[in-house]
C-alpha positions in Angstrom: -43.7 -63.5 4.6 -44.7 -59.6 5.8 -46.6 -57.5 4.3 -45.2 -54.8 2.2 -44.4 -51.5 3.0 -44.2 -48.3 1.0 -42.0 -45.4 1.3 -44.2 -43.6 2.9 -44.4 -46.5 5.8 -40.7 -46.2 5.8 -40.6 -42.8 6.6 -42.7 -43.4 9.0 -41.0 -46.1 10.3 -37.6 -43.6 10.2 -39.6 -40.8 11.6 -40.6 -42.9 14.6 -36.9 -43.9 14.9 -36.4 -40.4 15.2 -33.9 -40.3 12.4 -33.8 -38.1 9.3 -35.4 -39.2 6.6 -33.3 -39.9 3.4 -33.2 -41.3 -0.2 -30.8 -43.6 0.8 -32.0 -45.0 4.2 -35.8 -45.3 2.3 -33.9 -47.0 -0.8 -31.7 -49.2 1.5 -35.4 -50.6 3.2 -36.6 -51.1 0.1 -34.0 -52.9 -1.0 -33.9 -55.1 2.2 -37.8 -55.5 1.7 -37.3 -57.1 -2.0 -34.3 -59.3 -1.2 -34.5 -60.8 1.9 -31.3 -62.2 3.3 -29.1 -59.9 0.7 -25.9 -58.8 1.5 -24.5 -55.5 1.0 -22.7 -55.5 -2.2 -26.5 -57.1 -3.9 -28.0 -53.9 -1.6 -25.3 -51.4 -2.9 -26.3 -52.3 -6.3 -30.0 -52.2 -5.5 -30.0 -48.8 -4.4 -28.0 -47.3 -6.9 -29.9 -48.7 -9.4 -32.4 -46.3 -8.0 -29.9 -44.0 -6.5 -26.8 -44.0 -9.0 -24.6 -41.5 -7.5 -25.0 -42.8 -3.7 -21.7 -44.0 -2.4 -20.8 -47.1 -1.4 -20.7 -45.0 2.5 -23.8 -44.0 2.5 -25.6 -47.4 2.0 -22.9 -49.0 4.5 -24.1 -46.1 7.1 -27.7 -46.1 6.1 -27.4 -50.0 6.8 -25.8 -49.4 10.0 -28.2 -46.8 11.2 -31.3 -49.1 10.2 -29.5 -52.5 12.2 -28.7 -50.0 15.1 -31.9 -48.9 15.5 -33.5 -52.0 15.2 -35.4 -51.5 11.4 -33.0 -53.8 10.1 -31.4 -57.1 11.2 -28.1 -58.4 10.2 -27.5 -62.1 10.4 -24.2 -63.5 9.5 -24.1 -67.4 9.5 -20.7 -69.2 9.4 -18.4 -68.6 6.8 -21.2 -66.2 5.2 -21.1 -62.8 4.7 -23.3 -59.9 6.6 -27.0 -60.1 5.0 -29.7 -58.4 5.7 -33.3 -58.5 6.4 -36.7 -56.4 7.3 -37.8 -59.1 9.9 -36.9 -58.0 13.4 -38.1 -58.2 17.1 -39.3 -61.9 16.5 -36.0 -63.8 17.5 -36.5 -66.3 14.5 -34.0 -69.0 13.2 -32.3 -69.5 9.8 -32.5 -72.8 7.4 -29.4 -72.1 5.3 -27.9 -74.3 2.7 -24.5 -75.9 2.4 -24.3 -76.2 -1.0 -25.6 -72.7 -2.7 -26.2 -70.6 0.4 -30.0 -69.9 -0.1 -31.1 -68.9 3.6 -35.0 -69.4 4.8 -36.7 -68.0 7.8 -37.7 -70.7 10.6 -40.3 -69.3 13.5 -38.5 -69.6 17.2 -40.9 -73.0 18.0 -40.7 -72.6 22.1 -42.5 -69.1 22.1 -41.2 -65.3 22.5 -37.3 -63.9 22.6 -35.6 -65.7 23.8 -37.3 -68.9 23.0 -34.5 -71.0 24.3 -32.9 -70.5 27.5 -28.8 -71.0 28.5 -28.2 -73.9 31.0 -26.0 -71.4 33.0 -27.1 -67.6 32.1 -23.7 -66.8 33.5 -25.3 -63.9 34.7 -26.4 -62.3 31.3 -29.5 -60.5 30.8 -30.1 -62.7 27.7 -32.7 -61.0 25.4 -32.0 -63.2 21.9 -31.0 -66.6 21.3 -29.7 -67.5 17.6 -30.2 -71.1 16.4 -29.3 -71.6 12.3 -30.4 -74.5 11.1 -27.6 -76.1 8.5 -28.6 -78.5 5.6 -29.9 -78.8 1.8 -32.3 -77.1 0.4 -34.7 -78.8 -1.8 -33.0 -77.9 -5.2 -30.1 -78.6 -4.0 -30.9 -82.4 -2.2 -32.7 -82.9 -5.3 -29.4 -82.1 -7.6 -27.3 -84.2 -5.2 -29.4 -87.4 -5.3 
């Protein structure tokens, strides 16, 4: 995967944002950094466990403000909740399972954002192009056979 980043490379990373830096936007990455593809109750829970009186708010606005800015992406594959992850700016795809919801990372295989190109653009400037990938993973293919 990446390579791990401290808290001082997240305030960097905030400071070159130009946003403030806070507990709970450096606890937020770091939570995104160990649980790749969490959503936001399992990040809630992360950060208070290091933060225990940050609100549920602050995490949901410390989220938005790291997706907004582009720190953070949110996927949200059908039928799944928003989750969350550090890798951004690469336009990859998603493996995700239909039986216990584990998602993977794929690498877009045609080259850079967008990697795949609309028939008709329709006009749209088109700067991403999402593909997930649905199946079973190999627990669970193994546990259906």
């Amino acid at each position: 995967m990446g390579e791990v980043s401290t808290a001082a490379e997240f305030a960097e990373q905030l400071r070159t944002a130009h946003l403030r830096v806070t507990r709970p936007r450096l606890a937020a990455l770091a939570a995104v950094q160990a649980r790749p593809h969490a959503d936001t109750s399992s990040i809630i829970d992360a950060v208070r466990a290091e933060l225990p009186n940050v609100s549920h708010q602050a995490v949901y606005d410390s989220l938005n403000t790291l997706t907004d800015m582009g720190l953070v992406r949110r996927i949200q594959p059908a039928g799944s909740v928003a989750r969350y992850e550090l890798r951004v700016g690469d336009n990859h795809h998603h493996l995700v399972c239909r039986s216990c919801g584990a998602i993977e990372d794929v690498d877009c295989t045609t080259g850079e954002a967008p990697c795949l190109a609309a028939p008709a653009g329709h006009g749209f400037l088109i700067d991403e192009a999402e593909v997930v990938f649905w199946g079973l993973c190999p627990d669970c293919s193994t546990a259906s056979s």
